[in-house]
C-alpha positions as CSV (number, residue, x, y, z in Angstrom):
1,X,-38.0,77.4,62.1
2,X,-41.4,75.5,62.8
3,X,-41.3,71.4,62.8
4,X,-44.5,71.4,61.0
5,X,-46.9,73.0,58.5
6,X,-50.7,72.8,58.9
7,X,-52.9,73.5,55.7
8,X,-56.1,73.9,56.9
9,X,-58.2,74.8,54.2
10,X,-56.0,76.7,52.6
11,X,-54.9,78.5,55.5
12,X,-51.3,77.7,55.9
13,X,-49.6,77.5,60.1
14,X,-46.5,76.7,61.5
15,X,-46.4,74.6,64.4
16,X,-43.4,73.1,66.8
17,X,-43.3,70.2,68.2
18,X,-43.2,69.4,72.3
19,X,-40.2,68.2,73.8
20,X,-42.2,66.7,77.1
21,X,-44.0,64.1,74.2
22,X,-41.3,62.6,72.7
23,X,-42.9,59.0,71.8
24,X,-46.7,60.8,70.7
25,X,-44.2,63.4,68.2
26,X,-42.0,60.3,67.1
27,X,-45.2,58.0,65.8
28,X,-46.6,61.3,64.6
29,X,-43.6,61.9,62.5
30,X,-43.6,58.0,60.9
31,X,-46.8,59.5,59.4
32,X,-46.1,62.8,57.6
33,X,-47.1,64.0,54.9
34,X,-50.8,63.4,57.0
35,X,-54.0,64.5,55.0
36,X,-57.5,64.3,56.6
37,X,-60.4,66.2,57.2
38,X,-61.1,68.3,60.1
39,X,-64.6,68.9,62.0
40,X,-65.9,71.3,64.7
41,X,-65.9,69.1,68.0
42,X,-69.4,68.3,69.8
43,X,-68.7,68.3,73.2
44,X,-65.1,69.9,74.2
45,X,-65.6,73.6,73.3
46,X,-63.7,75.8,71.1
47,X,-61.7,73.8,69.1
48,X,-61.9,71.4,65.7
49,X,-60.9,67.6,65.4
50,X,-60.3,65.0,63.8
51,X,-61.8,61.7,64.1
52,X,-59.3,58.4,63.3
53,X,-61.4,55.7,64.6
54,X,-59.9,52.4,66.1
55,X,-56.2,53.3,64.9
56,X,-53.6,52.1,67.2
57,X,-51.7,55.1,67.4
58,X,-49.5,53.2,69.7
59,X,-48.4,55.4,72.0
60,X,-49.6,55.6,76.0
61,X,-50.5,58.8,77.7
62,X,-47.2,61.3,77.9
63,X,-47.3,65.1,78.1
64,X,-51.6,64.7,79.1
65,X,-54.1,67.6,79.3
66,X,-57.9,67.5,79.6
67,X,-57.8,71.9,79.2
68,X,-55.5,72.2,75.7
69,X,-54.8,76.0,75.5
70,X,-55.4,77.8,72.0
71,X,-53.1,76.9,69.0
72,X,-52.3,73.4,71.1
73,X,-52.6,70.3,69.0
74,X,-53.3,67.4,71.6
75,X,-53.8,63.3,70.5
76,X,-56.0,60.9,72.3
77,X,-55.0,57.5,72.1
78,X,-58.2,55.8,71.7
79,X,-57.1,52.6,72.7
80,X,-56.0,52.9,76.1
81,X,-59.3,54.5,77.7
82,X,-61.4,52.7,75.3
83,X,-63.7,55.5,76.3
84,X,-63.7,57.3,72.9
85,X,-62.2,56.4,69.6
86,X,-58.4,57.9,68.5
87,X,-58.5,61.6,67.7
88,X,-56.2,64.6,66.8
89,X,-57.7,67.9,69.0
90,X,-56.9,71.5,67.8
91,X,-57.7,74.1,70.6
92,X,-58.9,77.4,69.3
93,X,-60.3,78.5,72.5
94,X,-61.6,77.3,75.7
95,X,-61.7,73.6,75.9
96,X,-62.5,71.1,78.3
97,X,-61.2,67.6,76.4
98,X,-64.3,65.5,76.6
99,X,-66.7,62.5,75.0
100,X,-70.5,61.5,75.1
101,X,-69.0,59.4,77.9
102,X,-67.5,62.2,80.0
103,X,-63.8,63.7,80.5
104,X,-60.9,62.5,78.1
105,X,-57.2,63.3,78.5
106,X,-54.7,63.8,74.9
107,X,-50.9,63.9,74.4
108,X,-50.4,67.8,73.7
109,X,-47.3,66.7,71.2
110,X,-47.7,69.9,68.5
111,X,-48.4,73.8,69.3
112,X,-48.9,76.8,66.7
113,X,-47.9,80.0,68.3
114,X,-48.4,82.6,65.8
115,X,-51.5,84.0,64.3
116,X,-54.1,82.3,66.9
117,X,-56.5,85.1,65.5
118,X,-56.7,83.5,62.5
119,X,-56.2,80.0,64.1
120,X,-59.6,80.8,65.8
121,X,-61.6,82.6,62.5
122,X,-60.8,79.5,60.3
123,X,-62.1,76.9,63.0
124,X,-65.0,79.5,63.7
125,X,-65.4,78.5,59.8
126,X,-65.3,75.3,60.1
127,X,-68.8,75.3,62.4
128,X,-70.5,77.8,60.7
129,X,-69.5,75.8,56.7
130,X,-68.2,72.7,57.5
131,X,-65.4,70.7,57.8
132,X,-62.3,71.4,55.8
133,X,-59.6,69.4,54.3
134,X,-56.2,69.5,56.4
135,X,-52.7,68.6,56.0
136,X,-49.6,68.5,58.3
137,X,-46.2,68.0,56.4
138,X,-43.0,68.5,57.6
139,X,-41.3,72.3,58.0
């Protein structure tokens, strides 16, 4: 049974949490049901995000990765590089986790396993027609 479903436009995915990120899933959990919007990224490759701005997420790195692997849901907690704001990062594809100001690192906390083909047509979407809304609630 997955921890978490994703509504991305519609599109509905199951995700599971990481074990190796226990303190980046536990503040993630304090804020279910999440709703935002999600946009194509400029700089990392294939994959969307989501931008949060100065929000302490309050967690430090744990579990890190520059190179997310498709369906991996990674965090960046803005405030300790103070290199880029905070951001969720969905991998769709290749990705190389970075900002105008060079190489980031995020807390891979989340991953969707199943139906990356789709994963990787609705993010393709999300370039070609915009960004979309998106929800994570619990499974």
């Amino acid at each position: 049974m997955a921890d978490i479903r994703i509504d991305i436009g519609g599109e509905i995915f199951e995700a599971s949490f990481e074990a190796a990120a226990p303190q980046t899933v536990a503040q993630f959990r304090t804020m279910l049901p999440y709703r935002d919007r999600i946009i194509h990224v400029r700089w990392s490759g294939e994959a969307c995000w989501i931008p949060m701005g100065e929000r302490d997420f309050g967690v430090g790195y744990e579990n890190a990765t520059r190179h997310p692997a498709p369906g991996q849901i990674i965090i960046h907690p803005g405030q300790i590089s103070n290199i880029s704001e905070t951001e969720i990062l969905l991998a769709y594809g290749g990705v190389s986790f970075a900002s105008k100001a060079g190489p980031l690192a995020g807390n891979h906390f989340m991953s969707i396993t199943r139906d990356l083909d789709r994963l990787a047509a609705v993010c393709r979407s999300v370039l070609w027609d915009g960004a979309k809304d998106i929800a994570f609630s619990a499974g």
